[in-house]
N, C-alpha and C positions, 0 to 999 in steps of 0.2 A: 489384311484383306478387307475389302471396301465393305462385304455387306456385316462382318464385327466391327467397322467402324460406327458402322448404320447402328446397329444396336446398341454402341455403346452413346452415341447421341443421342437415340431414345430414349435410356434411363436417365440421361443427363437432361433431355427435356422435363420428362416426366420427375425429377426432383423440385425442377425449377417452379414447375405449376404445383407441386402437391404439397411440398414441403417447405417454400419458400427459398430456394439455394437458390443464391449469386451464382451467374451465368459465368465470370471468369473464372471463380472459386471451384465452382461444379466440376467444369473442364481440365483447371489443373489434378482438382484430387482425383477425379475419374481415371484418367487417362492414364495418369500417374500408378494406380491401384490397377489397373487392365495390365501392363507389359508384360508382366509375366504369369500371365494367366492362360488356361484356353483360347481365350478370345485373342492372342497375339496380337495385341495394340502397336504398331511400331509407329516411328517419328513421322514418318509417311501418312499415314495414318490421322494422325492427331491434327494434321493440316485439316482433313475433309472433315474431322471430326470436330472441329472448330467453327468451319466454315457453316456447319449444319446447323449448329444449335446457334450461332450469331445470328446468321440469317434466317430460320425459321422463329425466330425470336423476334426481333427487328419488327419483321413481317406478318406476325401472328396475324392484325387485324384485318389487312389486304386476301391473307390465306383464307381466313374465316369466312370471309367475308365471298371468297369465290366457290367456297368447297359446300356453303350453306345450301347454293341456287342445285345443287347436283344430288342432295342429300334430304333424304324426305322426313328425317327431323334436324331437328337445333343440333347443332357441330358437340355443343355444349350436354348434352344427355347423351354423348359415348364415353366411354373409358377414358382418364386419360392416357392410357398406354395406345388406345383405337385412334384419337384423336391423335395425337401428336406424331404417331405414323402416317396417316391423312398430310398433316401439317408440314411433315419432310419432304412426303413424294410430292404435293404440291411448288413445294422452294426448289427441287431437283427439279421439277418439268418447267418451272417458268425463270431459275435464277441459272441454273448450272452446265452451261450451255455444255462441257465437258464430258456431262451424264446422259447416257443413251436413253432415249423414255421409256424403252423398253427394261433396262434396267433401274431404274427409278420405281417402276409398276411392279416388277416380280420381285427385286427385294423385299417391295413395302408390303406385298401380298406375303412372303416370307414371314416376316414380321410377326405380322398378324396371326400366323398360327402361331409362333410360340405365346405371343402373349394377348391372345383372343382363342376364337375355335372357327371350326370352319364355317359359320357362319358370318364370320365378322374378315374370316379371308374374302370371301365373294365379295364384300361389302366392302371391304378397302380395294379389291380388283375394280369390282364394278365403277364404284365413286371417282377412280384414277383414269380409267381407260375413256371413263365418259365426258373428265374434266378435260379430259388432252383431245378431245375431237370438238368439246365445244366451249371451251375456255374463250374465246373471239365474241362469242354470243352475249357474255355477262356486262350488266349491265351498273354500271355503278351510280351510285346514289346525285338524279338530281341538282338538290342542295348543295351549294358550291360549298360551305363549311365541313357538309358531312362526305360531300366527293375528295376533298384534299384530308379528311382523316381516314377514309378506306384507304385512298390509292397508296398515299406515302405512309399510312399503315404506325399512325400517333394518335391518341387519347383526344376525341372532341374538342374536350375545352383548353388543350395544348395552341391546338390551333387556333381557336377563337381568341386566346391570349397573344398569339405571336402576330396574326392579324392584327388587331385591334392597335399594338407596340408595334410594330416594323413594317406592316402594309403584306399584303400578298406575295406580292414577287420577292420579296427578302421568306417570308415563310417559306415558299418551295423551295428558296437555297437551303434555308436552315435545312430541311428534311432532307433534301441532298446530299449535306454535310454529314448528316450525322447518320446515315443508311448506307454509305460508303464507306469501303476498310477504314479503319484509321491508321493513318501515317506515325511508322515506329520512329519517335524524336526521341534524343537522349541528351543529357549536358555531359559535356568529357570535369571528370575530375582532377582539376588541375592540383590537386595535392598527389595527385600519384603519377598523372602524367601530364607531359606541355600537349602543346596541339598540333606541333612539327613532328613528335615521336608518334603520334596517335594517328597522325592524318597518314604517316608512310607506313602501319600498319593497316590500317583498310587500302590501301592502295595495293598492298605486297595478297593480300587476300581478294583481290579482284572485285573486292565489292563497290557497288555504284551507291554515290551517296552524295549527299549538298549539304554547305551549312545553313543556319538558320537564319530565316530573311531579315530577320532585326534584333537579334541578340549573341553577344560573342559568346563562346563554347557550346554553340548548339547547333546541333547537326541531325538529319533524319538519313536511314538509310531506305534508297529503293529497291534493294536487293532483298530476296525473301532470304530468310535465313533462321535457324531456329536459336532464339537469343539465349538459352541454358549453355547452349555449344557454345556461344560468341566468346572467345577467347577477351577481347575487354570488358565484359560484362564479368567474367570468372573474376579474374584481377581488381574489379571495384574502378576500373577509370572510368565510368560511364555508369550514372544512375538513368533511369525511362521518367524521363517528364518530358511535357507538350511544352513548347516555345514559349508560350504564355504563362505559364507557373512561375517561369523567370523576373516577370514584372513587378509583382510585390515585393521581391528581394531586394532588387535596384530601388524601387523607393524606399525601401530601410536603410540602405544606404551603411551598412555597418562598417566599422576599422576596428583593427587589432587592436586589441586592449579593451574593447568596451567589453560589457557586461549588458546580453540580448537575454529580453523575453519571449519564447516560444510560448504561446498560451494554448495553441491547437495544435502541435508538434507531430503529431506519429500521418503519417508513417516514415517522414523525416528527412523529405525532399528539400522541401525550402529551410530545413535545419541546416542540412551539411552544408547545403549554396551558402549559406551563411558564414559558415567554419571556413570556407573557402576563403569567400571574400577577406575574411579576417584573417587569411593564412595559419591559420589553429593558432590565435594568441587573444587570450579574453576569455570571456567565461557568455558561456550560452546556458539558459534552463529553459528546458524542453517539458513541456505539461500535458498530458493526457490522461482522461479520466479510467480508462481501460485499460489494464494490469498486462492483456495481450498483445493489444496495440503499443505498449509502451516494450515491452519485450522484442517485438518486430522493430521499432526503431531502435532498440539499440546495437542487433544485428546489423541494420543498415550502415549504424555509426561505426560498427568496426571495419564492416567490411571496406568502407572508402577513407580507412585513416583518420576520421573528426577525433580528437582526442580532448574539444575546451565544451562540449555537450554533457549538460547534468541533467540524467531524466527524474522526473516525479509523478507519480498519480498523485492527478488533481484535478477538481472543477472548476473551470475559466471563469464561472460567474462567480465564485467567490475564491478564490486562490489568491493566496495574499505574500507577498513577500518588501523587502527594500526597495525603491524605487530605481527603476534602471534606466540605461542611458537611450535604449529602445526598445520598444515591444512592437512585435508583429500577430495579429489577430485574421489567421486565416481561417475563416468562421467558415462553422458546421451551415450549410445551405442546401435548397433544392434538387444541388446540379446539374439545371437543365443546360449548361451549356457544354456538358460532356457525357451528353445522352448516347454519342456516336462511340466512346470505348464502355459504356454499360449498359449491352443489350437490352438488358434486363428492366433499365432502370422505368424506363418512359411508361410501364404500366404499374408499377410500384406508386408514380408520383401523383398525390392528389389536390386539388386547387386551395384547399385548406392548409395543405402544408406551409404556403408561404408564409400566413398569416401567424406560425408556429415559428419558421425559423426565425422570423422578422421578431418575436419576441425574444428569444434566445438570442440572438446577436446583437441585439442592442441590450442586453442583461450583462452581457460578457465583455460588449464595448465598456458600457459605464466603470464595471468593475477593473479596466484596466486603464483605464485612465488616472487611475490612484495608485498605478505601477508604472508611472513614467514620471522621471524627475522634470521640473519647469527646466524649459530648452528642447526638453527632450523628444526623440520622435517616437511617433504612432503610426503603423500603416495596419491597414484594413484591405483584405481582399477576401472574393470568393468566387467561385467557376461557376455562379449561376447567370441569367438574362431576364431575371425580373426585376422591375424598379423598389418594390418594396424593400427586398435584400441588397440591395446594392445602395444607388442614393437616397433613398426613403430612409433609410436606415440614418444613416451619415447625417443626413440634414436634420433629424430629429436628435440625432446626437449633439449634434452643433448646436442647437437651440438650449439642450439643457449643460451643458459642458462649455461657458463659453468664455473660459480657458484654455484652449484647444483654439486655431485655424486651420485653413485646407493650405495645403503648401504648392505651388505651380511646378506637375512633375515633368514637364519638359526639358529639361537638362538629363533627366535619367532615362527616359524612353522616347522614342520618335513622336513626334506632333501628332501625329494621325489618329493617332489614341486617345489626345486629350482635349477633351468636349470643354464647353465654356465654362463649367462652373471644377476646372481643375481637377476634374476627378476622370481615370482610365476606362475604357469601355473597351473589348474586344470581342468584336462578331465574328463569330465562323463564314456570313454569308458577304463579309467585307472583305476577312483578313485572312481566311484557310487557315484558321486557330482555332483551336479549341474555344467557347465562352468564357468570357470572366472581366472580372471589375476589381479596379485595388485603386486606391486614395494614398497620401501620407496626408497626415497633419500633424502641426508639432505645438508644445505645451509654453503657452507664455509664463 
């Protein structure tokens, strides 16, 4: 029933603000923990129950920002149990064209007495019935910096960054990008299946789907569908990565028989692409510093057949082993270029952060560069859109490592990607991909 939906994205808001939970994480344990409960969660269900905390999340600063002019204190000095009901019935009146206003108003007033009193029901009644007669009225901020962080509903200095790097008109795709569903892509697992047995089962289950505009075995589907049921996803021929994930791999370039370094391995996406590539013959070591994250990729590795994967906990800036024939460093970064699958994220990230991870990933470059035999290759990727993290990085690498050159990766991926100075770029607001940068360079 839609309005235990309601409530159960309430508590799922209200963890996200009070406690710090991951917006996906929230959603799956919640949801997961509701079925069989009173509140009768079903799969139905968990759709709108998705849909709410995505988008009331996404949209906080837009919501706040309209709910303030209606409300005769700061949004911020209610509950957040008051607040975040506010925050739903505003995303249901202005996103959810499907939702009656009327009900939008009386669940959220609902609400509110279980977890307010009846004062605070009037006051979510009032604040809603008055936002939806004069929501037309409000007026947004002026300042064209601080009018494109209310409206598109991102952190000030997000924008004053994506201006400043790509110009205006590329910032309002970016925020396009990333405040739209994101598109469910997956690679098909050619160790368990080809792509003639996989493509005549989506076809035999009627699902609509396309492959991926610039990389073989990747496919997105546009059929909704809930992926626990997806009958290839049970099976393991299909792990969920974005089209772009696939780019660092192809510049490793690996073949069977080598011996690959995974230095940021979990949760072991571009590990298995890996084992793949190599048709499971070689030896891969997968490194992650987190006991649980290392645990979650080895599930991964069963479930899709990799059997040449050896995992270890370890620290990429000092992790030391023989030198191998390639290492792949897909560094810890901002990821602002996949702010669009974590709600969450774009109010978590702060401008100081680069200047942290930019230290970190050039710690972990240098120290693996003492883990690649002369000949050997190095790729370097990460899913963020800042220059710092990306070639700031590299080129200050290059300077002190200059043993190491950039390698021309046009032969491994389409021209389009690769800027003058040999290194990958992909924009969401150019290329309908996710963000992200990846290099090879190889060791003289």
């Amino acid at each position: 029933m839609k309005n235990n939906a309601r409530e159960v994205a309430l508590r799922i808001l209200h963890l996200i603000e009070t406690q710090g939970a991951f917006a996906n994480e929230a959603i799956a344990k919640l949801v997961g923990a509701y079925c069989n409960t009173p509140l009768q969660v079903n799969s139905l269900d968990k759709r709108f129950i998705t849909e709410l905390v995505i988008g009331t999340t996404k949209f906080r600063e837009r919501i706040d920002y309209g709910l303030n002019v209606f409300l005769k204190k700061d949004i911020m000095d209610l509950t957040s149990w008051i607040r975040n009901i506010l925050r739903m019935g505003v995303y249901q009146l202005d996103f959810l064209d499907k939702v009656p206003a009327s009900a939008a108003v009386n669940e959220s007033a609902k609400l509110a007495k279980k977890f307010g009193h009846k004062g605070t029901v009037n006051l979510v009644n009032g604040v809603l019935r008055n936002y939806l007669r004069g929501r037309e009225k409000i007026k947004f901020p002026e300042d064209r910096d601080e009018y494109l962080s209310v409206f598109y509903s991102f952190p000030l200095w997000m924008i004053k960054y994506w201006k400043e790097t790509f110009g205006e008109k590329h910032t309002i795709k970016l925020c396009d990008y990333f405040n739209s569903k994101p598109r469910l892509y997956f690679r098909i697992n050619s160790l368990r299946v080809n792509r003639k047995d996989f493509e005549k089962e989506l076809d035999e289950s009627k699902f609509q789907y396309k492959k991926g505009a610039f990389l073989e075995n990747f496919y997105y589907i546009e059929s909704r569908l809930d992926l626990e049921k997806f009958l290839p996803f049970q099976k393991g021929w299909i792990y969920v990565q974005d089209e772009s994930a696939g780019f660092p791999v192809l510049l490793l370039d690996p073949k069977p028989n080598e011996t690959i370094l995974d230095l940021c391995v979990a949760p072991g996406g571009k590990a298995t692409y890996i084992a793949e590539l190599m048709k499971n013959k070689g030896k891969i070591i997968g490194v992650d510093q987190s006991a649980e994250r290392i645990e979650i990729t080895r599930k991964n590795c069963e479930k899709f057949g990799t059997k040449i994967i050896q995992l270890c906990i370890g620290d990429a800036t000092n992790f030391s082993c023989e030198p191998v024939d390639r290492v792949l460093v897909d560094a810890p970064c901002t990821g602002l270029g996949v702010l669009g699958r974590n709600a969450d994220s774009r109010w978590r990230k702060k401008p100081q952060d680069i200047k942290r991870m930019y230290s970190l990933q050039k710690s972990i470059l240098l120290n693996s560069a003492n883990l690649v035999k002369k000949g050997g290759t190095l790729a370097y990727s990460t899913c963020t859109l800042t220059l710092a993290e990306n070639e700031g990085v590299i080129k200050d690498f290059l300077k002190e490592r200059k043993d190491f050159r950039l390698v021309d990766p046009s032969k491994f991926v389409h021209k389009r990607f690769v800027d003058q100075n040999k290194m990958i770029k992909i924009f969401p607001f150019r290329d309908n991909l996710d963000g992200g940068f990846c290099c090879k360079m190889e060791k003289r």
